[in-house]
N, CA, C and O atoms as a GROMACS GRO file, in nm:
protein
  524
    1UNK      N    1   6.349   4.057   5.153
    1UNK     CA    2   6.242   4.045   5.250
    1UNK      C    3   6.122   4.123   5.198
    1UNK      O    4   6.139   4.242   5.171
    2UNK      N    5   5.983   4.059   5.178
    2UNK     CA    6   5.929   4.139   5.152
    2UNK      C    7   5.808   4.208   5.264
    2UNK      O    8   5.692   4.229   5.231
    3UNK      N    9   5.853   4.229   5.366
    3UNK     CA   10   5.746   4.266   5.450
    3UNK      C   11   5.754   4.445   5.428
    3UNK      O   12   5.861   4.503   5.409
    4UNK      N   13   5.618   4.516   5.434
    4UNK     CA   14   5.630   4.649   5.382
    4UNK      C   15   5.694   4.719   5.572
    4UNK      O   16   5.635   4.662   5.664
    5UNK      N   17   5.760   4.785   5.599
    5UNK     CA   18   5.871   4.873   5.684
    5UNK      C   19   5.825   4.996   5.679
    5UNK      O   20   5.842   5.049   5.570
    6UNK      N   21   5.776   5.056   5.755
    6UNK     CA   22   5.796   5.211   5.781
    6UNK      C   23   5.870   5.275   5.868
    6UNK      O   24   5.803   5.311   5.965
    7UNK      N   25   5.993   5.309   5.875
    7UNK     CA   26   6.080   5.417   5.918
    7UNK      C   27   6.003   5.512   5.974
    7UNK      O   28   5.938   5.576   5.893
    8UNK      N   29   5.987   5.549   6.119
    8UNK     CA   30   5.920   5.633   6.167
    8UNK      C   31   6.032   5.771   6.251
    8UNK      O   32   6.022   5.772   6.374
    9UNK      N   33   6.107   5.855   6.204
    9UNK     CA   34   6.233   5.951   6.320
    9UNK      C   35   6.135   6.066   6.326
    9UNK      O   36   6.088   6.128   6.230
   10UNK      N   37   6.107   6.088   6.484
   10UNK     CA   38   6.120   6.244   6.532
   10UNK      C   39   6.226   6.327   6.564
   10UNK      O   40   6.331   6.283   6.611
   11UNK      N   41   6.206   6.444   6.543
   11UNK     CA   42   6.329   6.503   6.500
   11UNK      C   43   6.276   6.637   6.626
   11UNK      O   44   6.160   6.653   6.665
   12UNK      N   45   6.367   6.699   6.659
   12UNK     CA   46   6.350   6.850   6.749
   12UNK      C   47   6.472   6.872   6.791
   12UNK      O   48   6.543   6.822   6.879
   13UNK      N   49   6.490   6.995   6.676
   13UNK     CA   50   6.614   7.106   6.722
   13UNK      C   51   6.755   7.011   6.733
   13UNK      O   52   6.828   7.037   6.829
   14UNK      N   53   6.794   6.910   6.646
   14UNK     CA   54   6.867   6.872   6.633
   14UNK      C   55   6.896   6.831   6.504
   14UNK      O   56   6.881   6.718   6.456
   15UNK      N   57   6.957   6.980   6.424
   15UNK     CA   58   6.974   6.942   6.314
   15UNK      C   59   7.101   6.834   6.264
   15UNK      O   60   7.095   6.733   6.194
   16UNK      N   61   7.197   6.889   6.318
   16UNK     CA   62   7.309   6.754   6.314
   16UNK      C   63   7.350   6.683   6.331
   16UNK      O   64   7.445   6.627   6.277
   17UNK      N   65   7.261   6.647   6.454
   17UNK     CA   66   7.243   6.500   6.441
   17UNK      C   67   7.161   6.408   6.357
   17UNK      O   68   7.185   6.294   6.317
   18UNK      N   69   7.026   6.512   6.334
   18UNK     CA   70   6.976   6.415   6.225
   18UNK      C   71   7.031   6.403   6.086
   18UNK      O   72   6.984   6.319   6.009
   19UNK      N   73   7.103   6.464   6.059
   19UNK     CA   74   7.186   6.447   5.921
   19UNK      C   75   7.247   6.319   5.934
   19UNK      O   76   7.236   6.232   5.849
   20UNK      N   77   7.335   6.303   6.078
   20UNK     CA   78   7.371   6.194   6.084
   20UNK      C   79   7.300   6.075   6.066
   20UNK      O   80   7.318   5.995   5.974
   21UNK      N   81   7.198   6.064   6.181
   21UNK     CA   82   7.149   5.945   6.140
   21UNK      C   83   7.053   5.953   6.016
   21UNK      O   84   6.993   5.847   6.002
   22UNK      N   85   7.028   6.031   5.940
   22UNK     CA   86   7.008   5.993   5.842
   22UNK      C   87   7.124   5.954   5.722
   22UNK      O   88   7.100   5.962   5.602
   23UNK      N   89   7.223   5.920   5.766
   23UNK     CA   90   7.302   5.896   5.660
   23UNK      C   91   7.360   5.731   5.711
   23UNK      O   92   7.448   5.659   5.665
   24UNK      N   93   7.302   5.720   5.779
   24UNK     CA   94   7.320   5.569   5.901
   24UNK      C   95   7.188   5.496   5.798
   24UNK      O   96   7.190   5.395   5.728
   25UNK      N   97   7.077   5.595   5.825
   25UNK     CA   98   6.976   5.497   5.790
   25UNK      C   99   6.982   5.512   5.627
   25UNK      O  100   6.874   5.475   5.580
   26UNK      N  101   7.055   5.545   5.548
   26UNK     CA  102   6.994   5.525   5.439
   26UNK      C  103   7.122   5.417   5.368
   26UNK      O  104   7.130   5.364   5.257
   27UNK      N  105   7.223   5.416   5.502
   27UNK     CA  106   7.288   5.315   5.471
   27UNK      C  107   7.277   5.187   5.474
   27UNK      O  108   7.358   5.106   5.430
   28UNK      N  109   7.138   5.157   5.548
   28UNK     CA  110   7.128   4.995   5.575
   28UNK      C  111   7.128   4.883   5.484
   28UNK      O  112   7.075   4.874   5.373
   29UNK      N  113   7.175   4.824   5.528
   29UNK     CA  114   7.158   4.700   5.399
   29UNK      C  115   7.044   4.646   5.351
   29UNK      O  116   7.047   4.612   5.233
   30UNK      N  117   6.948   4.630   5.409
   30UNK     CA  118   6.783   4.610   5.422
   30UNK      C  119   6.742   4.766   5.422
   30UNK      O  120   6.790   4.849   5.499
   31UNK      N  121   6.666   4.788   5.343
   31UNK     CA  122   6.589   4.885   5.302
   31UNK      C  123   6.437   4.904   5.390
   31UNK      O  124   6.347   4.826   5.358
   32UNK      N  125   6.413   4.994   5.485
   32UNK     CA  126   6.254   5.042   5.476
   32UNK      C  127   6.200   5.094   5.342
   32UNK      O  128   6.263   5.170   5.268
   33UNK      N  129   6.056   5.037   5.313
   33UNK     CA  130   6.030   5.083   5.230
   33UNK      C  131   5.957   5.247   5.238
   33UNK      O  132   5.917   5.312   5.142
   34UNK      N  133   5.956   5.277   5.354
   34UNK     CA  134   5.908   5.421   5.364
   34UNK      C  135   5.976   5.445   5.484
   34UNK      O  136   6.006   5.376   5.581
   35UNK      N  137   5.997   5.610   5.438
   35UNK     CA  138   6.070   5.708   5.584
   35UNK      C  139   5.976   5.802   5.642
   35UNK      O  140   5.936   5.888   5.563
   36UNK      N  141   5.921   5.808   5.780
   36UNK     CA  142   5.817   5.942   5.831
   36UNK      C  143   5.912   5.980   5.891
   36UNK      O  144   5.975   5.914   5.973
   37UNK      N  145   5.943   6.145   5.840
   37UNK     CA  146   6.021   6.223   5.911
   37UNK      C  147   5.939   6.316   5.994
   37UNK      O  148   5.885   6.388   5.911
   38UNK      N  149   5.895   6.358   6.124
   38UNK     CA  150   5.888   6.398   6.183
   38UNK      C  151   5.900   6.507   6.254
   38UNK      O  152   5.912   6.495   6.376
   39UNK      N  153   5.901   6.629   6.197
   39UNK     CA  154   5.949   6.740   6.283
   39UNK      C  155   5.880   6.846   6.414
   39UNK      O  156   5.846   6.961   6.386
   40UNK      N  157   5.868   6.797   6.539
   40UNK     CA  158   5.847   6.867   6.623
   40UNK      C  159   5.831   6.979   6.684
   40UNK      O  160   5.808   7.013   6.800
   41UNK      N  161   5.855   7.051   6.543
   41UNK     CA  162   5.837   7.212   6.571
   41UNK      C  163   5.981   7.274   6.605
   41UNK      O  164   5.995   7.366   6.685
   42UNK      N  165   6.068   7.223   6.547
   42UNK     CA  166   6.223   7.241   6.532
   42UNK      C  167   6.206   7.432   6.482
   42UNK      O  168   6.128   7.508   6.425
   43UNK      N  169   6.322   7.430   6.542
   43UNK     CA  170   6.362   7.627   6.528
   43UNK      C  171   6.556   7.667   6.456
   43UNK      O  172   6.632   7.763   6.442
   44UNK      N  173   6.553   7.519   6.433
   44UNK     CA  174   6.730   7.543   6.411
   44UNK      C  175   6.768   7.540   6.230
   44UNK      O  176   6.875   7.540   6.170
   45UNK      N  177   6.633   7.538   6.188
   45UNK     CA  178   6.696   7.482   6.016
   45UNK      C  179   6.606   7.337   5.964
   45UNK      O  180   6.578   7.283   5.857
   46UNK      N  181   6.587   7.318   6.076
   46UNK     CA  182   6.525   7.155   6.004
   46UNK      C  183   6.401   7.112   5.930
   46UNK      O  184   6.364   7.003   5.886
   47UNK      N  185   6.347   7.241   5.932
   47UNK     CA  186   6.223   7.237   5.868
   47UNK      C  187   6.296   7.250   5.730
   47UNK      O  188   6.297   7.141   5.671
   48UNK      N  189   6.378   7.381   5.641
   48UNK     CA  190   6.421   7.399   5.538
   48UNK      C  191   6.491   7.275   5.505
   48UNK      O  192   6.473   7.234   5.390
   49UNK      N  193   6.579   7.196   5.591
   49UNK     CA  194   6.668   7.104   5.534
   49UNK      C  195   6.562   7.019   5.509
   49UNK      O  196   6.563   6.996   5.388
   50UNK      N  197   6.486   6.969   5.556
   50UNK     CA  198   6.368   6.829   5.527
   50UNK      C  199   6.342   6.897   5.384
   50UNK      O  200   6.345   6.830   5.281
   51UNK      N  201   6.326   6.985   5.385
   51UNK     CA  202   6.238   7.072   5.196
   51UNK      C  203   6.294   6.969   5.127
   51UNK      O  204   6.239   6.886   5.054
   52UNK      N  205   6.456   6.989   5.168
   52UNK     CA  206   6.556   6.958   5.041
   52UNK      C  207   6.588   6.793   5.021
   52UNK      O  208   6.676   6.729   4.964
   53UNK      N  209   6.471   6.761   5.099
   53UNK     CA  210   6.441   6.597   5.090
   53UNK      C  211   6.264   6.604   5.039
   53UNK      O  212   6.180   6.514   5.039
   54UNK      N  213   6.256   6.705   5.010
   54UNK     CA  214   6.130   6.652   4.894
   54UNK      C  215   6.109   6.597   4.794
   54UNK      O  216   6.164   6.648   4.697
   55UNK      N  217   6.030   6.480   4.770
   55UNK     CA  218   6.064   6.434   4.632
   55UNK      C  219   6.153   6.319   4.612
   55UNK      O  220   6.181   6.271   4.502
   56UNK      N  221   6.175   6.296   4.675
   56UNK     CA  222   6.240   6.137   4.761
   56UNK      C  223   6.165   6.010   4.742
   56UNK      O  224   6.060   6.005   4.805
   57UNK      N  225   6.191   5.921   4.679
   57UNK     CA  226   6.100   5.825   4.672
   57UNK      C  227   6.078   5.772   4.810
   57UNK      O  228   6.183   5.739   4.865
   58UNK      N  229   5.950   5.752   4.893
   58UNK     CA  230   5.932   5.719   5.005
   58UNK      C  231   6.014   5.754   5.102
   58UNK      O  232   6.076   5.682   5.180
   59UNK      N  233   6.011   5.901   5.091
   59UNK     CA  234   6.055   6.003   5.234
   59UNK      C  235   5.905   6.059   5.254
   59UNK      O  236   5.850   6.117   5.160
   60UNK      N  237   5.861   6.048   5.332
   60UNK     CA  238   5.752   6.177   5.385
   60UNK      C  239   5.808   6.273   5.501
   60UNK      O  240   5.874   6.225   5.593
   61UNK      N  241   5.783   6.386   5.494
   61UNK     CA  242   5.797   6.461   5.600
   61UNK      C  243   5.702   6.548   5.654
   61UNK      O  244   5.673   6.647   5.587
   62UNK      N  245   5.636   6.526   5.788
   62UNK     CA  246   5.582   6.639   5.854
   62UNK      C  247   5.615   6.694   5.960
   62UNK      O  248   5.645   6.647   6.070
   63UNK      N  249   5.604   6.862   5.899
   63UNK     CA  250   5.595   6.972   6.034
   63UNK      C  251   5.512   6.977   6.127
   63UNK      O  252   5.401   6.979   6.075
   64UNK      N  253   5.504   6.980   6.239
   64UNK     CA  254   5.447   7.008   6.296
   64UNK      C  255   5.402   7.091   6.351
   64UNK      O  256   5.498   7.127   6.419
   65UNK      N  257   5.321   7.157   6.376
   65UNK     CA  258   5.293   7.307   6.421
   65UNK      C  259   5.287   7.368   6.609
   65UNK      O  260   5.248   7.471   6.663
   66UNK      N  261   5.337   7.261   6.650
   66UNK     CA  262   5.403   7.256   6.773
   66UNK      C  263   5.454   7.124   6.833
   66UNK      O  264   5.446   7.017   6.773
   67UNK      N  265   5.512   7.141   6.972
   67UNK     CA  266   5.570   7.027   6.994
   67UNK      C  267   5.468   6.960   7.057
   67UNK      O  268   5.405   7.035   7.131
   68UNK      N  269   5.428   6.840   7.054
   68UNK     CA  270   5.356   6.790   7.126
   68UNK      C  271   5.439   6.622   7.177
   68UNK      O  272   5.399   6.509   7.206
   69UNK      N  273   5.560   6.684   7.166
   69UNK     CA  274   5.642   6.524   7.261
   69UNK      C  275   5.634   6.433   7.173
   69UNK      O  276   5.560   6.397   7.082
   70UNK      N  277   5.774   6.391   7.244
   70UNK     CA  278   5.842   6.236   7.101
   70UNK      C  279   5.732   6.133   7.103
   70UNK      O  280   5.724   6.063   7.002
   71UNK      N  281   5.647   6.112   7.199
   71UNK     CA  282   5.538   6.017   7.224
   71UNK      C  283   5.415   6.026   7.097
   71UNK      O  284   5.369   5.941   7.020
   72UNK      N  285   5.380   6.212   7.125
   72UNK     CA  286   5.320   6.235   7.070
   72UNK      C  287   5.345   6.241   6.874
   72UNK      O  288   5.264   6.223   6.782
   73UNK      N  289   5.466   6.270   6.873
   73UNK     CA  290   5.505   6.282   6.761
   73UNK      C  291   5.535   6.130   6.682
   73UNK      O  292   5.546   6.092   6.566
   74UNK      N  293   5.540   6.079   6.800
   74UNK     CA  294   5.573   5.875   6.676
   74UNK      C  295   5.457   5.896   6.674
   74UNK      O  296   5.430   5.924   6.557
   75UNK      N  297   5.338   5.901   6.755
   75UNK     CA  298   5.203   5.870   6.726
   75UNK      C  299   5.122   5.898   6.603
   75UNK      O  300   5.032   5.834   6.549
   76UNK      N  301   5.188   6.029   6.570
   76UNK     CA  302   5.141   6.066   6.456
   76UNK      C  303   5.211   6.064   6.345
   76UNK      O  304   5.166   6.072   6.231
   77UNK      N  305   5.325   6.052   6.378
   77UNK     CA  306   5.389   5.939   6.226
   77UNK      C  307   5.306   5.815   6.204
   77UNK      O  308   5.273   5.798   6.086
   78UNK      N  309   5.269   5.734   6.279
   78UNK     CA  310   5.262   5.597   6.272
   78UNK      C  311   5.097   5.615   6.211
   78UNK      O  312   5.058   5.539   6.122
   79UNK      N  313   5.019   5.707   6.260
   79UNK     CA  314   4.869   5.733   6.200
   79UNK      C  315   4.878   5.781   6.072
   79UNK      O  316   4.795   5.742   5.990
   80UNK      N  317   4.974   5.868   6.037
   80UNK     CA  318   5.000   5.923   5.837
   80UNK      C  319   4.995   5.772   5.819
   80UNK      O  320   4.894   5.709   5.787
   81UNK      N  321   5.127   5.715   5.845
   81UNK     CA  322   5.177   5.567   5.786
   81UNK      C  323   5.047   5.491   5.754
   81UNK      O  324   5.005   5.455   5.644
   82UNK      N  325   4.999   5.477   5.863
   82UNK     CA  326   4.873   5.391   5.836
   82UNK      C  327   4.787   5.428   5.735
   82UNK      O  328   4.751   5.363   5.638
   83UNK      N  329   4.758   5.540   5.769
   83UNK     CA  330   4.651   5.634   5.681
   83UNK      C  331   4.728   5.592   5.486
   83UNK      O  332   4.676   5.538   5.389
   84UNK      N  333   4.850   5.644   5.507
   84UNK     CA  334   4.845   5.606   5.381
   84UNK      C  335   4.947   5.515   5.303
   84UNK      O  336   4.990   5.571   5.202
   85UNK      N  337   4.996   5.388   5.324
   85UNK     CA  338   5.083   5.291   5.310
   85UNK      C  339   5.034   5.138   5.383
   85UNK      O  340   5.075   5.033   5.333
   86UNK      N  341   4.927   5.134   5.524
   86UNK     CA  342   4.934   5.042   5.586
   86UNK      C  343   5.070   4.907   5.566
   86UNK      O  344   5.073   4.801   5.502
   87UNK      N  345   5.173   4.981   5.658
   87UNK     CA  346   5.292   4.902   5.702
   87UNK      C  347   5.262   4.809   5.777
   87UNK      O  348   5.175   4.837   5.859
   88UNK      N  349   5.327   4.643   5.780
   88UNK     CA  350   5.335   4.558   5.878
   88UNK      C  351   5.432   4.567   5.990
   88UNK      O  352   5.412   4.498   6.090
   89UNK      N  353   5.548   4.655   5.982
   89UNK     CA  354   5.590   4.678   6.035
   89UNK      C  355   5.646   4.842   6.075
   89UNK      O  356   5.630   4.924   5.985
   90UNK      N  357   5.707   4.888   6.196
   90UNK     CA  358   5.722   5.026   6.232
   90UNK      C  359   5.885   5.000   6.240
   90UNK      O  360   5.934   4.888   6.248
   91UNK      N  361   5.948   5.102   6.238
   91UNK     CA  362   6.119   5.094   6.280
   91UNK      C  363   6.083   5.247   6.343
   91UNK      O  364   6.052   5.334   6.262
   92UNK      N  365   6.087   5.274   6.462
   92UNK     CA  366   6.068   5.383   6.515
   92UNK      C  367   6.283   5.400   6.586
   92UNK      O  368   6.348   5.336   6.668
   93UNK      N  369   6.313   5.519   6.493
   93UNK     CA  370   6.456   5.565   6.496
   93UNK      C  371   6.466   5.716   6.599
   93UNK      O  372   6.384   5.808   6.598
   94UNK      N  373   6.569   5.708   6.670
   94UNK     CA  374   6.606   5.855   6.704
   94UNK      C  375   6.673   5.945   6.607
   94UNK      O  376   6.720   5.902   6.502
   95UNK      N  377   6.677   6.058   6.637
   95UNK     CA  378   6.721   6.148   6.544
   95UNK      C  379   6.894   6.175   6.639
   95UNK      O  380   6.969   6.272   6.648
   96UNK      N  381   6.897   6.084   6.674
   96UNK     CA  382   7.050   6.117   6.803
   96UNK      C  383   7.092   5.949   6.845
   96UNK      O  384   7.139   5.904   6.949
   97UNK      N  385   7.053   5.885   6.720
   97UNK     CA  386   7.087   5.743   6.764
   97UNK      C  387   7.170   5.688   6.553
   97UNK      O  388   7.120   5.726   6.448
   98UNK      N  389   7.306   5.590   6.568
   98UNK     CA  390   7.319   5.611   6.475
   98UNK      C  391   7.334   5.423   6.447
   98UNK      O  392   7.421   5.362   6.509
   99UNK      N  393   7.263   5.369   6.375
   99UNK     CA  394   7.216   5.271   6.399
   99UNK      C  395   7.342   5.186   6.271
   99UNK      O  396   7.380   5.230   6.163
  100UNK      N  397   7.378   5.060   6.337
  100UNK     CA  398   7.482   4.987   6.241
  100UNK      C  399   7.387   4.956   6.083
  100UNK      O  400   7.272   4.979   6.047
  101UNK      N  401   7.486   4.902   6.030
  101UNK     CA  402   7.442   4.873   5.862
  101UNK      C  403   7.347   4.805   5.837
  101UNK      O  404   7.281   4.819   5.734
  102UNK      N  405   7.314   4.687   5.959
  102UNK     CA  406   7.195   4.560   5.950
  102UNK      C  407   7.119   4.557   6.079
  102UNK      O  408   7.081   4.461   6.145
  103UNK      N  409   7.105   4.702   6.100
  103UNK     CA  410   7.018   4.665   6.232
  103UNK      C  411   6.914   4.671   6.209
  103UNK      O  412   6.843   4.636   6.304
  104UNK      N  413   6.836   4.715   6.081
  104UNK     CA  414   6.670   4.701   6.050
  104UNK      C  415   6.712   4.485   6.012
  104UNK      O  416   6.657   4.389   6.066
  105UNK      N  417   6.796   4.484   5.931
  105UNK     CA  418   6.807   4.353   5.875
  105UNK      C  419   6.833   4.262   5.996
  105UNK      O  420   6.806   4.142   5.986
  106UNK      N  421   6.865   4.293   6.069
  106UNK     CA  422   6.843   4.205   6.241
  106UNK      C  423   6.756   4.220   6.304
  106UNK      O  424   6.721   4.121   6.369
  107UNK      N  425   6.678   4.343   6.320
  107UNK     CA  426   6.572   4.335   6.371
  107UNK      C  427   6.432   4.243   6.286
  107UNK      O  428   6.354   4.181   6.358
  108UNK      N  429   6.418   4.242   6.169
  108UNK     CA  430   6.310   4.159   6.104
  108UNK      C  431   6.345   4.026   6.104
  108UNK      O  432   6.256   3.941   6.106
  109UNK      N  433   6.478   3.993   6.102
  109UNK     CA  434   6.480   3.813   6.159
  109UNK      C  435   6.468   3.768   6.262
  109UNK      O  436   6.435   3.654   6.296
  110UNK      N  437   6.502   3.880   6.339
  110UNK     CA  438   6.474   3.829   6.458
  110UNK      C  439   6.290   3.808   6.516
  110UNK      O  440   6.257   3.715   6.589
  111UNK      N  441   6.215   3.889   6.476
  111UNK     CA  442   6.104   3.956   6.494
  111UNK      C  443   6.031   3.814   6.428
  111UNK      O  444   5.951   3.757   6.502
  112UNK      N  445   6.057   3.757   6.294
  112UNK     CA  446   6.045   3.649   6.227
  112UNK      C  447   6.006   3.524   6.337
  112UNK      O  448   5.908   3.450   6.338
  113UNK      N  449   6.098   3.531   6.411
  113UNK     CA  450   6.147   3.402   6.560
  113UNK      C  451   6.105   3.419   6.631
  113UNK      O  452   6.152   3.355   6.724
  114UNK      N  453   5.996   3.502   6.670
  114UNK     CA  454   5.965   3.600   6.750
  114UNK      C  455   5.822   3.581   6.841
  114UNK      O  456   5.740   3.669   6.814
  115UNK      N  457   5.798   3.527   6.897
  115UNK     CA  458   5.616   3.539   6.920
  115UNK      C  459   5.595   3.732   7.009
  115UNK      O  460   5.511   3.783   7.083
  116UNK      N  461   5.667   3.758   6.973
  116UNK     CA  462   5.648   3.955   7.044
  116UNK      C  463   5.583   4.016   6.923
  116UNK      O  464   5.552   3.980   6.810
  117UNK      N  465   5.577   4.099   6.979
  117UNK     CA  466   5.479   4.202   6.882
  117UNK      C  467   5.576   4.289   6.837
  117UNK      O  468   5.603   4.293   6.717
  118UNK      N  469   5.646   4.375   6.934
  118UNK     CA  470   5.762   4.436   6.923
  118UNK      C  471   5.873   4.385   7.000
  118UNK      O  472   5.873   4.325   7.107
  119UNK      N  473   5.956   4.415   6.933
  119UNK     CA  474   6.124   4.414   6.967
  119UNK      C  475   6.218   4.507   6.960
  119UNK      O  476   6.187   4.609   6.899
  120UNK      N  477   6.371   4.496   7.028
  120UNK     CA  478   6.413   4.654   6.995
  120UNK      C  479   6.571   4.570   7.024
  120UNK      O  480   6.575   4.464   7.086
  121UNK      N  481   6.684   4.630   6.971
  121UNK     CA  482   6.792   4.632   6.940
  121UNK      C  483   6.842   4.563   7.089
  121UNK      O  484   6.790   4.569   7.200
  122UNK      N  485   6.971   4.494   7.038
  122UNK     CA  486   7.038   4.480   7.151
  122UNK      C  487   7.075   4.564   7.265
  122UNK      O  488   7.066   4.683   7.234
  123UNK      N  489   7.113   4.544   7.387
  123UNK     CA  490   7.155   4.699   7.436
  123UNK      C  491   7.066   4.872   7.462
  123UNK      O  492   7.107   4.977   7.512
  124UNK      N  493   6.923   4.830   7.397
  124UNK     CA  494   6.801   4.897   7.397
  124UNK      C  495   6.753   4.916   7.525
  124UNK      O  496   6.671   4.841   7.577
  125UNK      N  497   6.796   5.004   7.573
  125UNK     CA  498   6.685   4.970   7.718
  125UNK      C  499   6.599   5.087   7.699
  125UNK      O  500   6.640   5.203   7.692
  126UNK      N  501   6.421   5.034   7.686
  126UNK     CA  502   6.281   5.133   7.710
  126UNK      C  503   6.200   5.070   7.833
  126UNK      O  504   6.167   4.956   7.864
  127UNK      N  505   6.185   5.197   7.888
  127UNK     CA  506   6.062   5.153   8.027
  127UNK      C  507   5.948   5.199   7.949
  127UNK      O  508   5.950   5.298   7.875
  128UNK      N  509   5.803   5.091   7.977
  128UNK     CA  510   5.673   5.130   7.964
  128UNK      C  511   5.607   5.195   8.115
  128UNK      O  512   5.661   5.184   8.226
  129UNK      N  513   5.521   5.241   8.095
  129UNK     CA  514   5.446   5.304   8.254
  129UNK      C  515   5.484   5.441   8.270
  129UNK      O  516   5.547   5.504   8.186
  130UNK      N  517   5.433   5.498   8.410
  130UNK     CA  518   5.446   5.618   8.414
  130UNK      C  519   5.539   5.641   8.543
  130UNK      O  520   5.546   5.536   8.606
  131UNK      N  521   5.602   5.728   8.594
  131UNK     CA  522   5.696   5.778   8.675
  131UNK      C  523   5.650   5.851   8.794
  131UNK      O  524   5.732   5.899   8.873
   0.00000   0.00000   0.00000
């Protein structure tokens, strides 16, 4: 497939889980071509462990210098991304979600069939609006 993919995970104070799903996502069968890692101003290790993903072909990672919310934090993954890759597409991941082998590779065929802009996994349930 060649559509360019950006992998977008915020991450906060959950270092082991994101190990996990990062070992989910780098298992997929379909490849993003870029990862924004995200860190929210994490206090548990996760700033040092991201280090040790420097140098990664298409990993980026930023700290953040406080939390400013998972909202806030895709937002500003998705503005680096732009800023420097312009992706056609976003895969916005949890750092506490551990995603099967072809779920980026199901999500872009499907998206293909698609007249939506966005789409999201089976079993996905997101509310838009406010509370």
């Amino acid at each position: 497939m060649s559509e360019f993919v950006c992998a977008i995970l915020v991450t906060y104070n959950r270092l082991d889980s994101l190990k996990i799903a990062l070992e989910h996502y780098f298992q997929q069968a379909v490849k993003a071509d870029a990862l924004v890692i995200v860190d929210n101003f994490s206090s548990d290790g996760t700033e040092e462990y991201l280090a040790t993903l420097g140098g990664r072909p298409g990993i980026h990672c930023i700290t953040l210098s406080s939390n400013i919310g998972a909202g806030g934090a895709i937002t500003h993954g998705m503005k680096y991304a732009m800023e420097h890759m312009n992706p056609e597409y976003f895969w916005i991941l949890e750092d506490d979600t551990y995603y099967q082998k072809h779920a980026l590779e199901d999500l872009l065929r499907h998206i293909k069939n698609s007249s939506y802009g966005m789409i999201s996994l089976k079993g996905f349930n997101y509310k838009f609006g406010s509370t």
